[in-house]
C-alpha positions as CSV (number, residue, x, y, z in Angstrom):
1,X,155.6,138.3,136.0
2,X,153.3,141.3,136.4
3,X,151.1,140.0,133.7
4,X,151.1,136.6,135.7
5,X,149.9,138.0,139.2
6,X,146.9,139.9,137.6
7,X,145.7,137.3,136.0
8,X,146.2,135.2,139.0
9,X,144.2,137.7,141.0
10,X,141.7,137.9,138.5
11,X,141.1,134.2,138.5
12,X,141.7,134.2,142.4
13,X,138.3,136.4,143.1
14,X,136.2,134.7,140.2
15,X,137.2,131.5,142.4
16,X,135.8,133.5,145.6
17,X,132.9,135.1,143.6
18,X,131.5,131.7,142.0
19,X,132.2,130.2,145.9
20,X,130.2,132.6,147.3
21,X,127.2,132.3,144.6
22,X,127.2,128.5,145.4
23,X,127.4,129.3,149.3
24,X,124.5,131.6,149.3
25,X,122.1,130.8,151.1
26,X,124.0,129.7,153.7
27,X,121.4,130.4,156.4
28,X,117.5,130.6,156.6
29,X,115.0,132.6,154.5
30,X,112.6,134.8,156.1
31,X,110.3,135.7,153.6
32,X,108.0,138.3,154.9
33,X,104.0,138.8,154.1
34,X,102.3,141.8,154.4
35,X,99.2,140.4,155.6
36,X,97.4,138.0,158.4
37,X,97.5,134.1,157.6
38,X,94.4,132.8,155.8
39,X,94.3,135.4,153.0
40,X,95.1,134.7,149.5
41,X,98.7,136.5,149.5
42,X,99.4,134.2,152.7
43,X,98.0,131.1,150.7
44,X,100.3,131.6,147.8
45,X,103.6,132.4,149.8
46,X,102.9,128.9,151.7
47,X,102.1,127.0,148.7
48,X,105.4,128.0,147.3
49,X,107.8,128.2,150.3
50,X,108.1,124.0,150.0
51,X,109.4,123.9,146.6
52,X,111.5,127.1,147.0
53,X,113.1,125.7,150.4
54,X,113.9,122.8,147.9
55,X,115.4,125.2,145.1
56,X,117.1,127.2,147.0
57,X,118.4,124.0,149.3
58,X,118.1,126.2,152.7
59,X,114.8,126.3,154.9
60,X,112.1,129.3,154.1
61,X,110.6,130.6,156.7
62,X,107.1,132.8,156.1
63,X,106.6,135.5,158.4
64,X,103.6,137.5,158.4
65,X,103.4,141.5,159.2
66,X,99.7,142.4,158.5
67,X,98.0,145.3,158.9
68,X,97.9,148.8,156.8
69,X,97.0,147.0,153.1
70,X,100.2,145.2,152.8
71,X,103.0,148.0,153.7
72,X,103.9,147.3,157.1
73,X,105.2,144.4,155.8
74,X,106.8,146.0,152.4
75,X,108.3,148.7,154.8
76,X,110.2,146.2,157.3
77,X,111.3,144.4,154.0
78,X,112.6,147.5,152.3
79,X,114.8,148.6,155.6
80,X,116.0,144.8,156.1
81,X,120.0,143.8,155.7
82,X,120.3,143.8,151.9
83,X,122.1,140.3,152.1
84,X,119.3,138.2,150.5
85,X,117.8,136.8,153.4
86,X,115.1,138.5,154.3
87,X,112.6,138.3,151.4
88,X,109.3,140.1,151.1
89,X,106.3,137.7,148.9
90,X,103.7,140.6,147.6
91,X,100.4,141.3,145.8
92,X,101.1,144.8,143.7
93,X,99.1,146.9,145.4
94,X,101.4,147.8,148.1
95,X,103.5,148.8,145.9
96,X,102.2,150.0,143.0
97,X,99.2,152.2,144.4
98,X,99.4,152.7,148.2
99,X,102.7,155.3,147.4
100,X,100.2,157.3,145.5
101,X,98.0,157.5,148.3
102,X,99.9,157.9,151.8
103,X,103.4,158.9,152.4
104,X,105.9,155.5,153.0
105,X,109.2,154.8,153.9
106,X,109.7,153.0,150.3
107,X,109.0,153.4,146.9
108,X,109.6,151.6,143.6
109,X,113.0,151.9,143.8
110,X,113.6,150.8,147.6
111,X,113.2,146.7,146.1
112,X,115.2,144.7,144.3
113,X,112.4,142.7,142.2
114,X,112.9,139.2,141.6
115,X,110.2,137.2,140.1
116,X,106.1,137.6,139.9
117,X,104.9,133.7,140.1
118,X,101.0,134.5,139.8
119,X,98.2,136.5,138.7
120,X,95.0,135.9,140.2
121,X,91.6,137.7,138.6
122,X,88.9,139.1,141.3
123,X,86.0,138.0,142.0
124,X,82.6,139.5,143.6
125,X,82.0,137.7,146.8
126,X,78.6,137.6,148.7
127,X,78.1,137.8,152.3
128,X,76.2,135.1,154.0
129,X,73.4,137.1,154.7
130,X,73.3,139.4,151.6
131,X,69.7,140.5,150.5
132,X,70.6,140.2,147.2
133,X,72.0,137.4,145.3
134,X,72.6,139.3,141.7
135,X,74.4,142.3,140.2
136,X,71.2,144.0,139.3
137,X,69.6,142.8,143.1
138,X,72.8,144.5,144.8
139,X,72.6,147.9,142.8
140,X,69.2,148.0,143.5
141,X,69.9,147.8,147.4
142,X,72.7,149.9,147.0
143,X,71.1,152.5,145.3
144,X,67.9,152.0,148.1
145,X,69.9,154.5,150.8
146,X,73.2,156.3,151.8
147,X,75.8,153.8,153.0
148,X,73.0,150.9,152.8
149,X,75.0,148.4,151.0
150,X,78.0,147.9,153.5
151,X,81.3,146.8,151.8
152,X,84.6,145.3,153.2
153,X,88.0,145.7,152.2
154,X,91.6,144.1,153.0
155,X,92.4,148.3,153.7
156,X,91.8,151.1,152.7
157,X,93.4,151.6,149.4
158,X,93.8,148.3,148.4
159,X,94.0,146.6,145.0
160,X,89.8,145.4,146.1
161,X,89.3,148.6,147.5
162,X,90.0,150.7,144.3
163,X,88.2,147.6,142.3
164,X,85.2,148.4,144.6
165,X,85.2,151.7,144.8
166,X,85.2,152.0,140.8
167,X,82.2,148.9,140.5
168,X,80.1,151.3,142.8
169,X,80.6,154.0,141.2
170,X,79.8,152.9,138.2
171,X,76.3,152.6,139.6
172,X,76.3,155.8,141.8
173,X,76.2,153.4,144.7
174,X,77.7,155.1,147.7
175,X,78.4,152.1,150.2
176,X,80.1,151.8,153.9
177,X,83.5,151.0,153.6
178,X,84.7,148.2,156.4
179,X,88.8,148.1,156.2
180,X,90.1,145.0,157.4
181,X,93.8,143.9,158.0
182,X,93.7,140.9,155.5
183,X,91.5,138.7,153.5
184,X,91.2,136.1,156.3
185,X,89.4,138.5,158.7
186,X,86.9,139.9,156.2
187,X,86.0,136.3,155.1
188,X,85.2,136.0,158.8
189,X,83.0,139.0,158.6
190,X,80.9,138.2,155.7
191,X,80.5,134.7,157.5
192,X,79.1,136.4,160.3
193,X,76.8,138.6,158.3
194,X,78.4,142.1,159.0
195,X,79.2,143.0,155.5
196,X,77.3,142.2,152.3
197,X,80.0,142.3,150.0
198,X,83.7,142.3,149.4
199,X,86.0,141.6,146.6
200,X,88.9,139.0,146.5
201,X,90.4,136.6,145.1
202,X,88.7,133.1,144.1
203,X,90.1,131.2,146.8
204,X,88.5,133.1,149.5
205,X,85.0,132.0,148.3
206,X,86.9,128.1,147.4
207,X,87.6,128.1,151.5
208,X,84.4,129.4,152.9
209,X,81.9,128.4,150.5
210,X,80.8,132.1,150.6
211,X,78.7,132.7,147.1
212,X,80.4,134.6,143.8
213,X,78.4,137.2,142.1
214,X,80.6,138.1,139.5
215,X,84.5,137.8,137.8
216,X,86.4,140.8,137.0
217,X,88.2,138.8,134.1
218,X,87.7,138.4,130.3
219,X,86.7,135.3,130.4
220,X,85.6,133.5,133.5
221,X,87.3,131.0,135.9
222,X,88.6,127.4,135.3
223,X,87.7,127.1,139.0
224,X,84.3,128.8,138.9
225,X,82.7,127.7,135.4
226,X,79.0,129.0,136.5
227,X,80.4,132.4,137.4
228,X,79.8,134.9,134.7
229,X,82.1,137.5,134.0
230,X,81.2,141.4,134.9
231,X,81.1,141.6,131.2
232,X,78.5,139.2,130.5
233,X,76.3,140.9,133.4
234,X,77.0,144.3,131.5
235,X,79.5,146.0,133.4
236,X,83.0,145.5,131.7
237,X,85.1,145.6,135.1
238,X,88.4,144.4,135.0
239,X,91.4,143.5,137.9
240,X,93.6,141.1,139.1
241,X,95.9,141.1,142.3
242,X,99.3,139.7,141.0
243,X,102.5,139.5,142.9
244,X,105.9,137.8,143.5
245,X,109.0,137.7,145.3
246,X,111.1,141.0,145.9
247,X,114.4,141.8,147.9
248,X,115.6,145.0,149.7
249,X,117.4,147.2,146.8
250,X,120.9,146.3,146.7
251,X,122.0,142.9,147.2
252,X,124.6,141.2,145.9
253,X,124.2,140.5,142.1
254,X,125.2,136.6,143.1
255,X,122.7,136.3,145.6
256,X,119.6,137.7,143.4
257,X,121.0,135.4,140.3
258,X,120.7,132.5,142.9
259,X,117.3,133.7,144.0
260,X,115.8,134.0,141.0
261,X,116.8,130.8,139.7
262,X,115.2,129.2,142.5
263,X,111.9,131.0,142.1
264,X,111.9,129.8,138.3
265,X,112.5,126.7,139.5
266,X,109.5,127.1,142.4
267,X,106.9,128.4,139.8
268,X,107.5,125.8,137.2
269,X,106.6,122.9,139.6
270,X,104.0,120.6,139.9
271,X,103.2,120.9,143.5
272,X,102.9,124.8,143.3
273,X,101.0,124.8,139.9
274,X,98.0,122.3,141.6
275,X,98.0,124.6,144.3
276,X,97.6,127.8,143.0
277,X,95.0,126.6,140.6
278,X,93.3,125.1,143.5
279,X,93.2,129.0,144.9
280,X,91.9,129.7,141.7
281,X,95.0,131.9,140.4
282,X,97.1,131.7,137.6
283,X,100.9,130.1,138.2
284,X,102.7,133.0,136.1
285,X,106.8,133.5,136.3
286,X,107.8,136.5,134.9
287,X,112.3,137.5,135.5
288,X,112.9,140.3,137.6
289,X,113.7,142.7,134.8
290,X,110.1,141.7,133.1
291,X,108.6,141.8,136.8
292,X,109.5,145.3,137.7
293,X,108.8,146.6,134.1
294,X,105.4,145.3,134.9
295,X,104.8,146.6,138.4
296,X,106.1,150.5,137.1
297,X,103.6,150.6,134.6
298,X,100.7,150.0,136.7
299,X,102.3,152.3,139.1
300,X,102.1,155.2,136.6
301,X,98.6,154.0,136.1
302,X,97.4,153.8,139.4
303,X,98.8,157.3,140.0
304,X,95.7,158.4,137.2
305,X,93.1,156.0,138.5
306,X,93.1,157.1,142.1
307,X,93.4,160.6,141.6
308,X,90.2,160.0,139.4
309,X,88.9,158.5,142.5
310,X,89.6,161.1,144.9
311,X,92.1,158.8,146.9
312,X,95.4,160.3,145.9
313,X,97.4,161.9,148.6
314,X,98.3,165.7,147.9
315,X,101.1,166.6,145.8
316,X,100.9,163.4,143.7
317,X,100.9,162.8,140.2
């Protein structure tokens, strides 16, 4: 009789567990952005929110909190109701390298990682009114005066920022730095003719029809087949801004299992795949375990890399 009633318990809360998994979500999705619409972390969260919505059977709602290279937004995330509803949609570089570099209210360990779905090599993008049009033209101006060659950034410490910073460099080029809150913004800028250069992602340049000097990637872009690669123009520069979906650490084993299922599902179709390559990334699923095992390596790299360029905060490693 004993015997009987634990087994009938034990069957009794795998009935309420599996219940739950297949009631989950059982109301909207706010999946947060760290940065303004129009930017190429914004462009991939909205080209997969349809087919996620459909995975997932429950509406997905993008929200975006710009401002401070991604983490105002990776913050609100981390301190959200760890119930799987409130979502955060990354690039890496808030967090992987802006922990090294100011002190946060997260780390690592404050997300619940749940899928990467892109990688998406950089690219060297021209302001409209550049007076240069080539690698060895803009080292030339940049090497013409202090701070001549003016430069823009989605904030300080960004993935672009630290690709920037180390392309300069490279060519003891010492240029103005011009944070911006997103990718959108800075577009607008280089429209406008207040900075000469920036980094980003290929589908900034796709949407503005601002000019490419260069791709930080080994080979170069489907999307932009008359682009060489840094390497080809003798500066072997690598980086990419990747990212995915992550949850506040410690929700409910169901609820991620759900969630990353549905992303799986998201990345592998159709509609998503045309539209990242359209932005001129790479459609990429990687599982959470994978995901996170990605992200703390380059963490523990970062950690070296900025240090080496005097951008660490003090008393990091």
């Amino acid at each position: 009789m004993k015997l009987a009633t634990i087994i009938g318990a034990a069957l009794l809360a795998l009935g309420i567990g599996a219940a739950a998994a297949q009631e989950f979500p059982s109301r909207p999705i706010t999946l947060i952005v760290g940065y303004p619409p129009g930017g190429n972390t914004d462009l991939m969260a909205r080209a997969l929110q349809p087919e996620l919505s459909r995975a997932l059977g429950q509406t997905v709602v993008v929200q975006n909190r710009g401002g401070a290279a991604g983490t105002i937004g990776a913050a609100e995330a981390a301190r959200a109701r760890p119930d799987g509803l409130t979502l955060l949609f990354s690039p890496n570089n808030p967090i992987t390298a802006q922990p090294h570099q100011v002190s946060l209210s997260y780390t690592l360990d404050s997300f619940r990682f749940l899928c990467l779905v892109y990688d998406n090599p950089q690219v060297v993008v021209l302001g409209r009114q550049a007076p240069f049009t080539d690698l060895a033209g803009m080292v030339a101006f940049g090497r013409s005066a202090r701070e001549a060659l003016i430069f823009g950034s989605p904030g300080q410490g960004s993935t672009q920022h630290i690709l920037t910073a180390a392309l300069l460099k490279a060519h003891g080029i010492e240029g103005l730095h011009v944070p911006f809150t997103g990718a959108g913004p800075m577009a607008q800028a280089a429209l406008g003719g207040q900075i000469h250069m920036f980094i980003e992602s290929g589908s900034i340049p796709a949407a503005t029809g601002l000019p490419v000097l260069g791709v930080l990637a080994r080979d170069r872009l489907a999307g932009l087949p008359a682009v060489p690669t840094l390497a080809e123009l003798g500066q072997p520069l690598e980086g990419s801004s990747h990212g995915g979906i992550l949850a506040p650490a410690g929700i409910p084993e169901a609820a991620a299992a759900v969630l990353e299922r549905a992303c799986a599902t998201a990345v592998g179709a159709e509609s998503f795949r045309t539209a990242a390559e359209r932005l001129n990334a790479i459609p990429l699923h990687l599982n959470g375990a994978a995901f996170r095992e990605r992200f703390a390596a380059e963490s523990a790299m970062n950690a070296t890399v900025l240090r080496d360029l005097g951008l660490a905060r003090e008393g990091t490693r």
